[in-house]
C-alpha positions as CSV (number, residue, x, y, z in Angstrom):
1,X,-117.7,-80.6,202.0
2,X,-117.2,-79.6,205.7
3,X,-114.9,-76.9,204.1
4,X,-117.1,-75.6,201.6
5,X,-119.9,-74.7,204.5
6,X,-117.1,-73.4,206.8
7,X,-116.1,-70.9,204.1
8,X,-119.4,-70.2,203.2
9,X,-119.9,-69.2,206.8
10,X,-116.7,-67.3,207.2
11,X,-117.7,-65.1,203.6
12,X,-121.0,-64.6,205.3
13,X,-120.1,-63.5,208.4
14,X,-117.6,-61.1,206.8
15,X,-120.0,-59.5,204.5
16,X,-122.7,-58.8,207.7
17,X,-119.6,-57.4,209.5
18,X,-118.9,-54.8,206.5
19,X,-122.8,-54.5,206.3
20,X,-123.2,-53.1,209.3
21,X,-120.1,-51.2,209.5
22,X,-120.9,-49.3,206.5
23,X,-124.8,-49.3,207.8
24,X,-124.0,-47.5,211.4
25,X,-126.0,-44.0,210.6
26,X,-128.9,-43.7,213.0
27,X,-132.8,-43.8,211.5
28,X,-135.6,-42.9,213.5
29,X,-138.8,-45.4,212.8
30,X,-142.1,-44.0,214.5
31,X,-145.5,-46.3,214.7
32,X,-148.6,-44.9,216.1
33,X,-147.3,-43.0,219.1
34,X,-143.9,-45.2,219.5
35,X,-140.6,-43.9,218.1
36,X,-137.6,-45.5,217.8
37,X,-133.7,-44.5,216.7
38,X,-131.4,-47.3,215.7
39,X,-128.3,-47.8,213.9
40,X,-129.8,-48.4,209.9
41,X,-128.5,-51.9,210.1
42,X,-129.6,-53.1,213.1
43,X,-133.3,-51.6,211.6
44,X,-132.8,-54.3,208.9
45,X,-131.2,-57.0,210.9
46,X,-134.9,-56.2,212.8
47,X,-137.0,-56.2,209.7
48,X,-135.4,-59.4,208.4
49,X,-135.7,-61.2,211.6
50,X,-139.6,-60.5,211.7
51,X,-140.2,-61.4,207.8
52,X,-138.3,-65.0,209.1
53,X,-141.1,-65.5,211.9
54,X,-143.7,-64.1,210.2
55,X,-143.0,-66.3,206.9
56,X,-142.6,-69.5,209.3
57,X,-145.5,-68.5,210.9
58,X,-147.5,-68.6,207.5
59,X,-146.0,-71.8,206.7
60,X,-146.6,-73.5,209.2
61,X,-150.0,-72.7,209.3
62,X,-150.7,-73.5,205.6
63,X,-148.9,-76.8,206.6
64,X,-151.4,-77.1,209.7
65,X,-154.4,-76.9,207.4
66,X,-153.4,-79.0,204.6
67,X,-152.7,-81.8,206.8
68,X,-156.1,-81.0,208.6
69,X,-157.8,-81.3,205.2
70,X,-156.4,-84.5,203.8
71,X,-156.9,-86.2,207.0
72,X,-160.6,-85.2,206.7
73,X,-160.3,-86.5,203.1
74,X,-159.2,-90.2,204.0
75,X,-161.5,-90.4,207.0
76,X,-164.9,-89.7,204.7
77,X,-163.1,-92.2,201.9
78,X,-162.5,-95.2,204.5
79,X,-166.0,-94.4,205.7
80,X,-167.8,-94.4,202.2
81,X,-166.2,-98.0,201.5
């Protein structure tokens, strides 16, 4: 199995490496008053990076208040018996 993953890690790193490569022209990004020119790749490296911390973010936070709520729930049951 230790194989499989090391392949699996080897075939991903090679298709990033030809990714970017074949990614390398330069886009400019502008927000509000900031601008910004970056390699097309390295724009979605970026992009992909901040969906990963804003999505753990999210969970984490769903995960924060569903624990907050069922602890709430058992409290008020062992209180009611």
């Amino acid at each position: 199995m230790r194989y499989i993953y090391i392949a699996l890690i080897i075939l991903l790193t090679v298709v990033v490496l030809v990714f970017t490569f074949q990614n390398l022209g330069a886009v400019t990004v502008q927000f509000l008053t900031l601008r910004l020119t970056l390699p097309l790749s390295a724009l979605i490296i970026l992009v992909y990076f901040l969906g990963l911390v804003t999505g753990g973010a999210v969970v984490s936070l769903v995960r924060s208040w569903i624990r907050g709520s069922s602890g709430k729930a058992s409290d008020q049951a062992s209180k009611s018996q």
